[in-house]
gemmi code that builds the backbone of each chain (N, CA, C; Angstrom):
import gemmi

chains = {
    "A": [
        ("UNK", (0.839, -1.201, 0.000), (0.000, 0.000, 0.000), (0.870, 1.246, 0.000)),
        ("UNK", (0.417, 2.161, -0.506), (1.331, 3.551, -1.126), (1.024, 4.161, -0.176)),
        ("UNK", (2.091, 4.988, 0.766), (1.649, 6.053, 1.721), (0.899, 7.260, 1.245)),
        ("UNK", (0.817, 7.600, -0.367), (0.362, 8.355, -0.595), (-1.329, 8.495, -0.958)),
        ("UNK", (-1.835, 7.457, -0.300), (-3.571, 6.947, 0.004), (-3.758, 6.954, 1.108)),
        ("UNK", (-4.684, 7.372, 1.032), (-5.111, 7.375, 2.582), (-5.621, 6.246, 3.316)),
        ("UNK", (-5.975, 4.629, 2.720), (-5.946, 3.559, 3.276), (-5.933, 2.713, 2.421)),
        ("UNK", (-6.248, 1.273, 2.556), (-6.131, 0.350, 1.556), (-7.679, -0.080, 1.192)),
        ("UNK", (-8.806, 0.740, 1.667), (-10.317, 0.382, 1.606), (-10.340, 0.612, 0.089)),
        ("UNK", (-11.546, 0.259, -0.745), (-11.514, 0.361, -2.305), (-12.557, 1.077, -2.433)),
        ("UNK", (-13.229, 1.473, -1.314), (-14.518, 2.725, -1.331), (-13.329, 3.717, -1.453)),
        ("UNK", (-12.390, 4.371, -0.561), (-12.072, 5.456, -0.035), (-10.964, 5.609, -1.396)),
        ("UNK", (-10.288, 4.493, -1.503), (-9.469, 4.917, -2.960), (-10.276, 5.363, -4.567)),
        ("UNK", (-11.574, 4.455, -4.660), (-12.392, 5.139, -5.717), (-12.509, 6.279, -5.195)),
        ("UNK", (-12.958, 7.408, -4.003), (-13.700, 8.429, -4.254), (-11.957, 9.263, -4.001)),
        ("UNK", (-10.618, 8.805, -3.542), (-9.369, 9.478, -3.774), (-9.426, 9.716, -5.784)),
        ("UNK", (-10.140, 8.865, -6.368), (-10.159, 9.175, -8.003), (-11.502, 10.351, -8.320)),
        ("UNK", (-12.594, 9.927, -7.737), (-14.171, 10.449, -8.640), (-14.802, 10.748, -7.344)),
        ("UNK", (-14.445, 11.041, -5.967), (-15.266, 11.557, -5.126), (-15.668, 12.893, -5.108)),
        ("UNK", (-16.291, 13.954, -6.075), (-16.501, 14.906, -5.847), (-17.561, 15.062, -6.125)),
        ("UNK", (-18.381, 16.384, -6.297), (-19.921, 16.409, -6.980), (-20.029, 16.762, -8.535)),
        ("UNK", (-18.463, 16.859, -9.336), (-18.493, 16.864, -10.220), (-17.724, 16.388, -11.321)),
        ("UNK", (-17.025, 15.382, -10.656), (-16.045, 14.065, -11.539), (-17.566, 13.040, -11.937)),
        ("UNK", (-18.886, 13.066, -11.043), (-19.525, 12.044, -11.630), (-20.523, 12.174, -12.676)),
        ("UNK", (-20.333, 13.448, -12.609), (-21.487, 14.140, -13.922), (-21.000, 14.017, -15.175)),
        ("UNK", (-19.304, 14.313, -15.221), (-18.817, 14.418, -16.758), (-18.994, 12.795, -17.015)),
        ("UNK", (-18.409, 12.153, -15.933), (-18.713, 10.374, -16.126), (-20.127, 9.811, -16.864)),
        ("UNK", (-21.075, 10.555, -15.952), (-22.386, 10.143, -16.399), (-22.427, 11.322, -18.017)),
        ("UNK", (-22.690, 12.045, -18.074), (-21.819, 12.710, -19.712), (-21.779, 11.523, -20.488)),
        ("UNK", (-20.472, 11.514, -20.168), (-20.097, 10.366, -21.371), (-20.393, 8.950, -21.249)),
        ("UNK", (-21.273, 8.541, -20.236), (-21.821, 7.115, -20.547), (-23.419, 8.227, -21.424)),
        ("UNK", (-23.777, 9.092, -21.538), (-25.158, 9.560, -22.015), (-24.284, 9.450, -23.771)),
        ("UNK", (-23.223, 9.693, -23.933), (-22.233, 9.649, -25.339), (-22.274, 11.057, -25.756)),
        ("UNK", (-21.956, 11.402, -24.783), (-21.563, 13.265, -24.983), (-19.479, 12.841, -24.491)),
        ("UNK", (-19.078, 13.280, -25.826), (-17.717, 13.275, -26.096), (-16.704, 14.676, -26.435)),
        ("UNK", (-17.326, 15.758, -26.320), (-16.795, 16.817, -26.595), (-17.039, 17.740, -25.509)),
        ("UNK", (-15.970, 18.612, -25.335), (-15.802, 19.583, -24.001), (-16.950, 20.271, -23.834)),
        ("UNK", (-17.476, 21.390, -25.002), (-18.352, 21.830, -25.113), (-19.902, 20.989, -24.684)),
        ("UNK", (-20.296, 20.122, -25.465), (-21.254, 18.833, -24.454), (-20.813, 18.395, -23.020)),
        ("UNK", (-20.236, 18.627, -22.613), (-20.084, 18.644, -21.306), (-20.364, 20.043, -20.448)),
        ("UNK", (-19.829, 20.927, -21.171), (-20.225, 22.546, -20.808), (-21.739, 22.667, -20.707)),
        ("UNK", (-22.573, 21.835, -21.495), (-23.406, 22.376, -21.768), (-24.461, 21.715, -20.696)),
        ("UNK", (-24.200, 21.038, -20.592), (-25.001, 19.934, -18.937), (-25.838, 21.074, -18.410)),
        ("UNK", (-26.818, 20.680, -17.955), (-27.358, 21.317, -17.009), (-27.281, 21.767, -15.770)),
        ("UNK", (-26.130, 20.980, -15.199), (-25.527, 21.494, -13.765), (-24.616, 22.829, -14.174)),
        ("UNK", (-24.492, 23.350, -15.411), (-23.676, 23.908, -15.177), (-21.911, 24.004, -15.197)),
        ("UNK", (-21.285, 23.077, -15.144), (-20.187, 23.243, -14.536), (-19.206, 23.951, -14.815)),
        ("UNK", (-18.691, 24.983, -14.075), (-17.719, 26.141, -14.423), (-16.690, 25.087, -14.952)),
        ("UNK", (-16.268, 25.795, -15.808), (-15.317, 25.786, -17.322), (-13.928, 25.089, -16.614)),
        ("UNK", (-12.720, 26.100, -15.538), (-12.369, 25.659, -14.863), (-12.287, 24.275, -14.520)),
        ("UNK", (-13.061, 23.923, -13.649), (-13.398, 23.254, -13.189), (-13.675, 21.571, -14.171)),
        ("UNK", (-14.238, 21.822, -15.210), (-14.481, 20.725, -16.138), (-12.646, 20.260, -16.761)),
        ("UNK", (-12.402, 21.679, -17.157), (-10.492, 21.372, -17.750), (-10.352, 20.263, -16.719)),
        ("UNK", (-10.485, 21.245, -15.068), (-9.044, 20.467, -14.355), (-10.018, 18.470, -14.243)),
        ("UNK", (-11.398, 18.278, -14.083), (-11.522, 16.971, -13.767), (-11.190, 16.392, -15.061)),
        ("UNK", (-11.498, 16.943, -16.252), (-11.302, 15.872, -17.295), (-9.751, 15.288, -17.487)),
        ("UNK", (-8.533, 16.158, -17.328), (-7.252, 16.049, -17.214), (-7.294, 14.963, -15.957)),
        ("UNK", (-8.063, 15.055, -14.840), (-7.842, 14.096, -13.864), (-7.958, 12.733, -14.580)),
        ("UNK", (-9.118, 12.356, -14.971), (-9.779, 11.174, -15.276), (-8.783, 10.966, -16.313)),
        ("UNK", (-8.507, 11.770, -17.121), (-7.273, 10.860, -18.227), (-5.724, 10.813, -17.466)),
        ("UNK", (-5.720, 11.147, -16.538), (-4.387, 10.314, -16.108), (-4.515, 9.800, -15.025)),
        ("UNK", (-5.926, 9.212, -14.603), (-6.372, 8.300, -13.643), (-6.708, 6.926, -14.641)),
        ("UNK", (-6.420, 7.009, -15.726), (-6.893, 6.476, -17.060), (-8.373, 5.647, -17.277)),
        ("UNK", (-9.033, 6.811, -16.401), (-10.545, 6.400, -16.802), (-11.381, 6.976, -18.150)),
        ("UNK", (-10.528, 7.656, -18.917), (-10.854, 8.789, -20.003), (-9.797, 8.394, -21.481)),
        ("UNK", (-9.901, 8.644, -21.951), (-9.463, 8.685, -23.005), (-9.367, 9.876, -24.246)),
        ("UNK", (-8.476, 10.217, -24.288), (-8.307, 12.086, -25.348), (-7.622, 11.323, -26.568)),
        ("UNK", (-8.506, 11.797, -27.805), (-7.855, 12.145, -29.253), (-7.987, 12.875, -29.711)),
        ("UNK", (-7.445, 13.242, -30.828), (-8.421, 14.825, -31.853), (-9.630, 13.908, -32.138)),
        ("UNK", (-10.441, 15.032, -32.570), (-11.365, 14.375, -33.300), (-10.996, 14.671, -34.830)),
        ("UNK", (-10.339, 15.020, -35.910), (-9.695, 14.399, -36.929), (-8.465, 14.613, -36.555)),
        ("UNK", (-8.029, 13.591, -37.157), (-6.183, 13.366, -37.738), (-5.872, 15.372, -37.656)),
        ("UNK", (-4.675, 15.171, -36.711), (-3.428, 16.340, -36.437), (-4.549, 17.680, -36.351)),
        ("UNK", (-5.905, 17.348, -35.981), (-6.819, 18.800, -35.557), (-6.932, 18.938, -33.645)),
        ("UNK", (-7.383, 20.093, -33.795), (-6.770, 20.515, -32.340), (-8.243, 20.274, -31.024)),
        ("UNK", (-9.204, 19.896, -31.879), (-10.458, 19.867, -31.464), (-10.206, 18.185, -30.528)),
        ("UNK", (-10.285, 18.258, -29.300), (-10.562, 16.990, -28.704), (-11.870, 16.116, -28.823)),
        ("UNK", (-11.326, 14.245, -28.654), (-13.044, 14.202, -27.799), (-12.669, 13.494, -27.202)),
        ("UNK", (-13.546, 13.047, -25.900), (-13.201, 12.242, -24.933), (-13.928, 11.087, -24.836)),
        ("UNK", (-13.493, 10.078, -24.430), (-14.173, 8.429, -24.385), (-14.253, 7.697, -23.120)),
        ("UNK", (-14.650, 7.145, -22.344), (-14.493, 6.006, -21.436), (-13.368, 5.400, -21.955)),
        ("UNK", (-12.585, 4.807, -20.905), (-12.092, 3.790, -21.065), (-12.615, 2.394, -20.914)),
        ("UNK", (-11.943, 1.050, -21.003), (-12.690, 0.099, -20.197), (-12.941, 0.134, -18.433)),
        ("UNK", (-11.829, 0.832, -17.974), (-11.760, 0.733, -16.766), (-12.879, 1.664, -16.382)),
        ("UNK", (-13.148, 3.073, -16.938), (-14.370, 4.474, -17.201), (-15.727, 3.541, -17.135)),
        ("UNK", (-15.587, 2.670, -18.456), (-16.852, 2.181, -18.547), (-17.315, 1.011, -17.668)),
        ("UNK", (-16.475, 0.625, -16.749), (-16.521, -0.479, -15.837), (-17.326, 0.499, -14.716)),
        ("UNK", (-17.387, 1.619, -14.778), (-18.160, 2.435, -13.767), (-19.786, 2.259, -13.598)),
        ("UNK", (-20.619, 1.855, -14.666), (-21.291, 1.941, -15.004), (-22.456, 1.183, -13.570)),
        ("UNK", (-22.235, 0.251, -12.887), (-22.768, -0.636, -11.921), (-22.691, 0.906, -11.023)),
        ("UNK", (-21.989, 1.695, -10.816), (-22.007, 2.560, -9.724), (-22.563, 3.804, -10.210)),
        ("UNK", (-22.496, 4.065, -11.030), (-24.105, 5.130, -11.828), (-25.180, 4.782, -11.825)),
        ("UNK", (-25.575, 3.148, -11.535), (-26.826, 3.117, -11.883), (-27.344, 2.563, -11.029)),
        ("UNK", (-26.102, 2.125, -9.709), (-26.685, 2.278, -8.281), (-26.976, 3.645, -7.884)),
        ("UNK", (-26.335, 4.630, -8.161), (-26.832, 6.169, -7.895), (-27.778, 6.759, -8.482)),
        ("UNK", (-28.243, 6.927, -9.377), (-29.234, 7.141, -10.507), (-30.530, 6.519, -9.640)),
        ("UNK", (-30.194, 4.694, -9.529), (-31.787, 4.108, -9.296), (-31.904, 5.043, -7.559)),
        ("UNK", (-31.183, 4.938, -6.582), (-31.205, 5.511, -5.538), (-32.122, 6.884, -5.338)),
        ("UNK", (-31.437, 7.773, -6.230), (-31.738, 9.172, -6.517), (-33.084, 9.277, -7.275)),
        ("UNK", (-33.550, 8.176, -8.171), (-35.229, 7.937, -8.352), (-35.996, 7.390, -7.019)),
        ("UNK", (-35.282, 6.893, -6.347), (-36.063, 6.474, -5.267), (-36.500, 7.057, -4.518)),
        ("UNK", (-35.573, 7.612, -4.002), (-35.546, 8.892, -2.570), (-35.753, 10.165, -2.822)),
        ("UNK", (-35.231, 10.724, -4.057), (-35.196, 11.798, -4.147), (-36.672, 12.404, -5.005)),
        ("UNK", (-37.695, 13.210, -4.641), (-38.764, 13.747, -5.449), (-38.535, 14.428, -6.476)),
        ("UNK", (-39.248, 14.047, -7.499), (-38.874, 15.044, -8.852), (-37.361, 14.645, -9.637)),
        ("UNK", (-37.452, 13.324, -9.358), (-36.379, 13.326, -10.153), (-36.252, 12.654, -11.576)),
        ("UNK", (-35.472, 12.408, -12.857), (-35.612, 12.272, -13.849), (-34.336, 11.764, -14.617)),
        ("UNK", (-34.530, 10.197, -14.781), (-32.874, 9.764, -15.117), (-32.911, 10.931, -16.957)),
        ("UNK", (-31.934, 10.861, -16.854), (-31.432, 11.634, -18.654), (-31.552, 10.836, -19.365)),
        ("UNK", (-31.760, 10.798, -20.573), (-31.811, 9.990, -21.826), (-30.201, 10.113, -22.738)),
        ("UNK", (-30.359, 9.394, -23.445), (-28.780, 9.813, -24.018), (-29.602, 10.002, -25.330)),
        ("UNK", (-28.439, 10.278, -25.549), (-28.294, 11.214, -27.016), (-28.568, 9.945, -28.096)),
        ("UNK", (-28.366, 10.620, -29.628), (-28.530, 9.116, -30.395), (-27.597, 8.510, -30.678)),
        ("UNK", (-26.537, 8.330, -29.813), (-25.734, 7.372, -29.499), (-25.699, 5.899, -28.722)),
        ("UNK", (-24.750, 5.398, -29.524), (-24.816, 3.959, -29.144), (-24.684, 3.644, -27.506)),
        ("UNK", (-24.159, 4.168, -26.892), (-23.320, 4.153, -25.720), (-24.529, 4.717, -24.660)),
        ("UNK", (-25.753, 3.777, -24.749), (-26.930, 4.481, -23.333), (-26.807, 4.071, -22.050)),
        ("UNK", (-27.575, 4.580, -21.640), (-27.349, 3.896, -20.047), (-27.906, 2.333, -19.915)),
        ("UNK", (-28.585, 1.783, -21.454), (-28.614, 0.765, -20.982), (-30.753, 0.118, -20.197)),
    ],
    "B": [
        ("UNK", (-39.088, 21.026, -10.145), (-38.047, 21.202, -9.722), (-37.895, 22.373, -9.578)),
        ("UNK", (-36.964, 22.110, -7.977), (-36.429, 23.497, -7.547), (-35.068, 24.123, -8.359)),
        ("UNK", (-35.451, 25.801, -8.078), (-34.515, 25.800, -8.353), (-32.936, 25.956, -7.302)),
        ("UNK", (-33.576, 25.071, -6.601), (-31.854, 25.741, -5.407), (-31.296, 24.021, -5.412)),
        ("UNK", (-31.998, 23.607, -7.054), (-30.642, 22.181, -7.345), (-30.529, 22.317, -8.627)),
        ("UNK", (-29.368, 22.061, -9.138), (-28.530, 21.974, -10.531), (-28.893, 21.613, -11.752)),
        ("UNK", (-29.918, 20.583, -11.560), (-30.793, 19.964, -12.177), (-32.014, 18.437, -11.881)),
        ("UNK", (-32.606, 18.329, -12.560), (-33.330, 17.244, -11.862), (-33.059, 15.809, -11.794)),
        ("UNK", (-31.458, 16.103, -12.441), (-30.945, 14.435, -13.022), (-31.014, 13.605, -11.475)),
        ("UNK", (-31.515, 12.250, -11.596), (-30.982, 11.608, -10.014), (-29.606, 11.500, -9.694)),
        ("UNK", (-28.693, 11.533, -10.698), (-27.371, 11.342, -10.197), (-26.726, 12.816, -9.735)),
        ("UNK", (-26.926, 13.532, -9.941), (-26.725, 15.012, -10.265), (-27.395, 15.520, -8.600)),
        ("UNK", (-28.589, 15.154, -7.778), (-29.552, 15.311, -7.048), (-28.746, 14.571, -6.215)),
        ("UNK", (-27.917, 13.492, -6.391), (-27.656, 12.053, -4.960), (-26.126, 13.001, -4.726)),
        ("UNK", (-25.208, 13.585, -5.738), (-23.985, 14.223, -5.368), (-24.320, 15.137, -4.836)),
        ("UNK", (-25.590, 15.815, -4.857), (-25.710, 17.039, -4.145), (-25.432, 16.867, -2.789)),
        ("UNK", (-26.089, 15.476, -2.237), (-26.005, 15.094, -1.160), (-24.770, 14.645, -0.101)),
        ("UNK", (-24.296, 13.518, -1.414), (-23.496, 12.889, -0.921), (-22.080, 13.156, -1.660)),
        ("UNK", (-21.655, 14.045, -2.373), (-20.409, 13.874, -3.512), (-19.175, 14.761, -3.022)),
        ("UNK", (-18.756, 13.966, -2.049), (-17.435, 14.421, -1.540), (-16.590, 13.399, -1.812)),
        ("UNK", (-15.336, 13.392, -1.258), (-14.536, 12.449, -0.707), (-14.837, 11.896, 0.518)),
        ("UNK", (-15.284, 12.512, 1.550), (-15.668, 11.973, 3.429), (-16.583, 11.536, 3.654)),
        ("UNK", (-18.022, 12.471, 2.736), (-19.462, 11.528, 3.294), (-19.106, 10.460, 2.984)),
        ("UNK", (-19.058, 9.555, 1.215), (-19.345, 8.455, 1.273), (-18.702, 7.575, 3.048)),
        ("UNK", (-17.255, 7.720, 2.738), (-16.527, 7.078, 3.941), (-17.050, 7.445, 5.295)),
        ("UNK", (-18.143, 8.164, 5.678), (-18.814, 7.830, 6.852), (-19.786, 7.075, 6.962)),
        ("UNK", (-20.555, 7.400, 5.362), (-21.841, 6.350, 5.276), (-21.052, 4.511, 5.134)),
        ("UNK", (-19.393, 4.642, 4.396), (-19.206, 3.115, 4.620), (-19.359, 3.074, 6.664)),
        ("UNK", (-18.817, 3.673, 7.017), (-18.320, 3.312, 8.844), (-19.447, 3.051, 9.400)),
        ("UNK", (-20.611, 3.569, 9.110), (-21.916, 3.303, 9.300), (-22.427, 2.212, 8.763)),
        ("UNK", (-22.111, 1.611, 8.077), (-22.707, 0.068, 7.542), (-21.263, -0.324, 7.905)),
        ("UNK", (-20.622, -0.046, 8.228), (-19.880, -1.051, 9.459), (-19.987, -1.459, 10.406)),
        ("UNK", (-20.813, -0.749, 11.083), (-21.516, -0.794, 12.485), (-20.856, 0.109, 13.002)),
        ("UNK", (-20.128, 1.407, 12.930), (-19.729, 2.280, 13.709), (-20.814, 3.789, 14.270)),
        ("UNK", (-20.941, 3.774, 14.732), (-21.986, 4.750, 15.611), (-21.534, 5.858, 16.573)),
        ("UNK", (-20.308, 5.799, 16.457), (-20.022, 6.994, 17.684), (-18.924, 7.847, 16.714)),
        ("UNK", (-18.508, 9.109, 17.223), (-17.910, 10.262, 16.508), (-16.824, 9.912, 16.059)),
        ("UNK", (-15.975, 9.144, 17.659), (-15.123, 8.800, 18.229), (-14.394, 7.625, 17.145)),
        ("UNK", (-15.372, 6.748, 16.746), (-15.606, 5.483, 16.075), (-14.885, 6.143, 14.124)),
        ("UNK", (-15.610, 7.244, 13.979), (-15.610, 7.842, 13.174), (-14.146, 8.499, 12.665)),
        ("UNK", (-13.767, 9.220, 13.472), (-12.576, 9.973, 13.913), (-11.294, 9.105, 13.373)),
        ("UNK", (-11.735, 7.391, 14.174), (-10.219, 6.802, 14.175), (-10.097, 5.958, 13.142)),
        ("UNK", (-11.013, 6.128, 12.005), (-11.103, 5.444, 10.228), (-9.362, 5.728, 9.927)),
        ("UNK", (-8.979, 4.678, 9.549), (-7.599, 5.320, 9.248), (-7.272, 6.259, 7.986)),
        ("UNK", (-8.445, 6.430, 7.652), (-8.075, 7.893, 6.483), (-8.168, 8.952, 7.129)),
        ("UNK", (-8.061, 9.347, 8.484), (-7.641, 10.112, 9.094), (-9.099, 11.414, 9.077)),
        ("UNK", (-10.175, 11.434, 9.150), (-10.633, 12.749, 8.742), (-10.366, 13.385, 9.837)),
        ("UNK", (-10.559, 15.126, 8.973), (-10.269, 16.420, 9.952), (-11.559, 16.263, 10.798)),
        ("UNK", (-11.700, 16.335, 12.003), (-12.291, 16.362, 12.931), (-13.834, 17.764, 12.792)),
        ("UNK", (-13.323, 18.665, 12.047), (-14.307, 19.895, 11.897), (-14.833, 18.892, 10.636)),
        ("UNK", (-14.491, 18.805, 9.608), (-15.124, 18.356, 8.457), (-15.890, 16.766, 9.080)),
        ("UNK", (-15.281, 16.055, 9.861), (-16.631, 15.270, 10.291), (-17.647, 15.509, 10.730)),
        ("UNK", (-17.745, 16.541, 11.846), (-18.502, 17.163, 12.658), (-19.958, 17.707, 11.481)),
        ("UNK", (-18.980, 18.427, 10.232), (-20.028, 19.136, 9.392), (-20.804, 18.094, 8.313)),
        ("UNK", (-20.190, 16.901, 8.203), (-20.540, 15.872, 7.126), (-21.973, 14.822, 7.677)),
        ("UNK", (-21.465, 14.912, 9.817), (-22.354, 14.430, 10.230), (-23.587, 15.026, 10.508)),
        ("UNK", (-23.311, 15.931, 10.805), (-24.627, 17.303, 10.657), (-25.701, 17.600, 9.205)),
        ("UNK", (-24.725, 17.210, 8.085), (-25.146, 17.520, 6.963), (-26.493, 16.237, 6.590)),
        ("UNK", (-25.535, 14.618, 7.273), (-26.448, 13.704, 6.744), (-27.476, 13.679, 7.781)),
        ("UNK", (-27.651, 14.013, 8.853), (-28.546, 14.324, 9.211), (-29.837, 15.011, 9.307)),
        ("UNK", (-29.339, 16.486, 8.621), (-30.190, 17.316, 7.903), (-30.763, 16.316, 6.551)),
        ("UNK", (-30.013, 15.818, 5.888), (-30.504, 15.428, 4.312), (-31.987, 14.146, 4.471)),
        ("UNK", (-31.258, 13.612, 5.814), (-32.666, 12.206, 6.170), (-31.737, 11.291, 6.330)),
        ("UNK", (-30.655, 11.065, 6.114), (-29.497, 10.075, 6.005), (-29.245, 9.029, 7.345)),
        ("UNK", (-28.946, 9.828, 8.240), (-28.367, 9.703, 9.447), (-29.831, 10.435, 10.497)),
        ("UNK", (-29.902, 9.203, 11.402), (-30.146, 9.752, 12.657), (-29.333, 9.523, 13.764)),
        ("UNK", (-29.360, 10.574, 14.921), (-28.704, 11.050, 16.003), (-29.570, 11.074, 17.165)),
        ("UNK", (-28.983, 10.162, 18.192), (-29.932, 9.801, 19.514), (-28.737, 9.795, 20.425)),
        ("UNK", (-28.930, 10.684, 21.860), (-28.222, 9.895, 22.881), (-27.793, 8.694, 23.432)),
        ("UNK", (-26.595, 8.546, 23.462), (-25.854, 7.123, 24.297), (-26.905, 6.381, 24.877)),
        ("UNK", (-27.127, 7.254, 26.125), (-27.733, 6.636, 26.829), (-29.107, 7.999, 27.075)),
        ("UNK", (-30.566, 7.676, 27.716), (-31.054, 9.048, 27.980), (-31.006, 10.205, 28.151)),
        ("UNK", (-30.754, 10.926, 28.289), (-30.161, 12.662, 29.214), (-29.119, 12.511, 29.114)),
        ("UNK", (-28.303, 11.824, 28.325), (-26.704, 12.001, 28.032), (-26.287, 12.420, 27.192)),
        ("UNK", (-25.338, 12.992, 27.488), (-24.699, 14.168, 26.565), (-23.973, 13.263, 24.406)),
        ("UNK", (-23.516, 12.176, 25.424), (-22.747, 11.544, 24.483), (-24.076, 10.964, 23.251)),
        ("UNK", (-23.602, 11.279, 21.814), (-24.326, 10.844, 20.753), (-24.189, 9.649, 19.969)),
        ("UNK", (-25.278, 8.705, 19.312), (-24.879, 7.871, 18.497), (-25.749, 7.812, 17.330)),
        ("UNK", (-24.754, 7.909, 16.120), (-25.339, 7.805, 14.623), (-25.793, 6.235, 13.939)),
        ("UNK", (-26.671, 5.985, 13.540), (-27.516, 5.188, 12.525), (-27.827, 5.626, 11.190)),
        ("UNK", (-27.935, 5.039, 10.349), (-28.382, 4.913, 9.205), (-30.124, 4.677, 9.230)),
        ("UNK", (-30.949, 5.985, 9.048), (-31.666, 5.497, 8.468), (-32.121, 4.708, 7.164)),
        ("UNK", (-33.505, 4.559, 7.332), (-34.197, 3.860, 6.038), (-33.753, 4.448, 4.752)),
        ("UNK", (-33.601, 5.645, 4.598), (-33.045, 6.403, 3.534), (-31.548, 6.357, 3.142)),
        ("UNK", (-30.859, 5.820, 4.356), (-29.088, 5.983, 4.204), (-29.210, 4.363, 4.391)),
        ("UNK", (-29.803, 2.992, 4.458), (-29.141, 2.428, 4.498), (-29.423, 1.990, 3.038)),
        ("UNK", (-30.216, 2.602, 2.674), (-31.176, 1.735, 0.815), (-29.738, 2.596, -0.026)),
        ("UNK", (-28.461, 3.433, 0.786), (-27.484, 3.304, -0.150), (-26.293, 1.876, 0.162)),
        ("UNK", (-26.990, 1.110, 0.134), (-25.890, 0.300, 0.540), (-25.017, -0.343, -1.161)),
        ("UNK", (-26.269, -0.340, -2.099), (-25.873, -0.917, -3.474), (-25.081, -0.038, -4.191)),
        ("UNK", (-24.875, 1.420, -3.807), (-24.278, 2.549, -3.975), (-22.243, 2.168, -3.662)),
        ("UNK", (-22.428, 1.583, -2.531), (-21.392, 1.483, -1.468), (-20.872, 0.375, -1.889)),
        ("UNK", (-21.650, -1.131, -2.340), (-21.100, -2.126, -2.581), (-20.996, -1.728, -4.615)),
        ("UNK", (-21.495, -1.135, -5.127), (-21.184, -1.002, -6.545), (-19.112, 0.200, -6.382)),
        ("UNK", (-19.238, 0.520, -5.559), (-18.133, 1.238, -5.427), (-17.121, 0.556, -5.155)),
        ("UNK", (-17.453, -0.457, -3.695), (-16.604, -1.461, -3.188), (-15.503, -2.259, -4.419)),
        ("UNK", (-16.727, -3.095, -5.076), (-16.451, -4.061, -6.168), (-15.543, -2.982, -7.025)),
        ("UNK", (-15.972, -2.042, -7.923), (-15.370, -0.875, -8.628), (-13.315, -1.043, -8.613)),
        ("UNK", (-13.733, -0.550, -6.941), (-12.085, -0.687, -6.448), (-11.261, -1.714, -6.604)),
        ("UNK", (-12.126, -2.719, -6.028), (-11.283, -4.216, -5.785), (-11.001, -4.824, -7.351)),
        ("UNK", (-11.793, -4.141, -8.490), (-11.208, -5.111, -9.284), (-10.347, -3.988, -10.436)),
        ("UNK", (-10.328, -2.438, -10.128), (-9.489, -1.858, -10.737), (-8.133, -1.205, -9.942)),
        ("UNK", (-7.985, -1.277, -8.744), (-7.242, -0.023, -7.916), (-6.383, -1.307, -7.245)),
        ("UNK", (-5.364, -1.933, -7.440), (-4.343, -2.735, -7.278), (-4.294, -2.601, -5.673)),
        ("UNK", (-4.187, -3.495, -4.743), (-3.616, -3.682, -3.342), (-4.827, -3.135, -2.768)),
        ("UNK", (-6.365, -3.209, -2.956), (-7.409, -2.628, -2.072), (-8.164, -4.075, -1.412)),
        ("UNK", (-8.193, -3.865, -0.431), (-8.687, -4.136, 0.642), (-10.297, -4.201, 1.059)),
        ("UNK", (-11.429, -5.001, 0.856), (-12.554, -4.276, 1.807), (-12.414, -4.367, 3.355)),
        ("UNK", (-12.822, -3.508, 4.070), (-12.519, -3.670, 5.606), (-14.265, -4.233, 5.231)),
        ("UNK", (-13.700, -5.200, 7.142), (-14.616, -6.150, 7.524), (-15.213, -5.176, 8.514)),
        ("UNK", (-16.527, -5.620, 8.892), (-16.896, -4.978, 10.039), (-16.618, -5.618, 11.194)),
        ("UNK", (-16.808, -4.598, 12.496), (-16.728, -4.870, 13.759), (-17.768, -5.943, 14.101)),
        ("UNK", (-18.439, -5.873, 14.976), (-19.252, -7.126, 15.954), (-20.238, -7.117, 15.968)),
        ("UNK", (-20.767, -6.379, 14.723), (-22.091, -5.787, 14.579), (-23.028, -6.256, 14.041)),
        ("UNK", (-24.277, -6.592, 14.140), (-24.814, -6.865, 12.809), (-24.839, -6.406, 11.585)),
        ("UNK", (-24.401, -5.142, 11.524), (-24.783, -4.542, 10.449), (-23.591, -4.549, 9.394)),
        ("UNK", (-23.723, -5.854, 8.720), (-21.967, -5.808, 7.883), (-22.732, -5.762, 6.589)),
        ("UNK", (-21.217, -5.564, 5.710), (-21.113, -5.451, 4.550), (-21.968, -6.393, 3.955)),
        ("UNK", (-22.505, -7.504, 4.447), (-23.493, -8.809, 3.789), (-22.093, -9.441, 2.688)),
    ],
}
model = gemmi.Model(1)
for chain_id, residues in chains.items():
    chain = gemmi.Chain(chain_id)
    for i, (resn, *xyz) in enumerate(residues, 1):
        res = gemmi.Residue()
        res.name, res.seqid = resn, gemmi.SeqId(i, " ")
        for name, pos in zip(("N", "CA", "C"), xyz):
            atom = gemmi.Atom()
            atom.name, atom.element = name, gemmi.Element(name[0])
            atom.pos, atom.b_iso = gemmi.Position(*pos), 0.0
            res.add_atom(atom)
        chain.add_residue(res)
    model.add_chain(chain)
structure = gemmi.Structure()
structure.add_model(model)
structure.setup_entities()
């Protein structure tokens, strides 16, 4: 175990990666198959600009993300799950069904017309 | 929907609640069977003592957590999981699993003497 974790539990090291209130939105993002910065900007939470740079840079060198151009040598990114990203998916949709349960007024998202739904 | 939340997504609505790094790891100590501050405090991820104080206050306010004296007219407190905080348990074990089969050298801690374990 690395002194630089705070224990060897596998709850407390996932949320040392995606514990915030807004590493799980861009996640849920791109399982909806929103792949571009801007589609992520555009969410309904909001999320200051800031803030989206520094988590998405997290998640790709936590290597839950994945960055290419979107064409050959253009400067325009998009971003992907990885397998390990998309292995998340059991823990979105324990949160999601939760948050229909308990929470009033609530409304899972639909994805886009992409392949990649919640399923 | 109100507007003093981000949006009406359920996942978006459950981080409001819960999307730190510390809540989850109190709501695990709590389906550990841990119940006292004290209990809380000595998690070996070390939390700051003010930020527990405010995380336990918070799940309390949300419906999460209830708070009853030790014993009658005693000063000393003990936390439970309500009906609402323990229906996150699939939340907790979708996270658990998450870790153990991506985050190298993780560990689930066992619970204490309690009934209330990990199942």
């Amino acid at each position: 175990m690395s002194n630089s974790y705070r224990s060897d539990c596998p709850v407390a090291r996932m949320l040392d990666l995606t514990g915030d209130r807004w590493t799980m939105l861009v996640i849920r993002d791109l399982f909806l198959g929103r792949t571009r910065y801007k589609e992520f900007a555009d969410s309904p939470e909001g999320i200051p600009t800031n803030i989206l740079a520094e988590r998405l840079e997290r998640l790709v060198d936590a290597g839950l993300v994945s960055r290419e151009p979107l064409a050959p040598g253009g400067r325009r990114m998009c971003y992907r799950l990885t397998p390990m990203g998309r292995s998340l998916r059991p823990v979105l949709e324990a949160m999601r069904d939760w948050g229909l349960a308990w929470i009033p007024e609530t409304r899972a998202m639909r994805p886009g017309s992409t392949p990649e739904s919640w399923g």
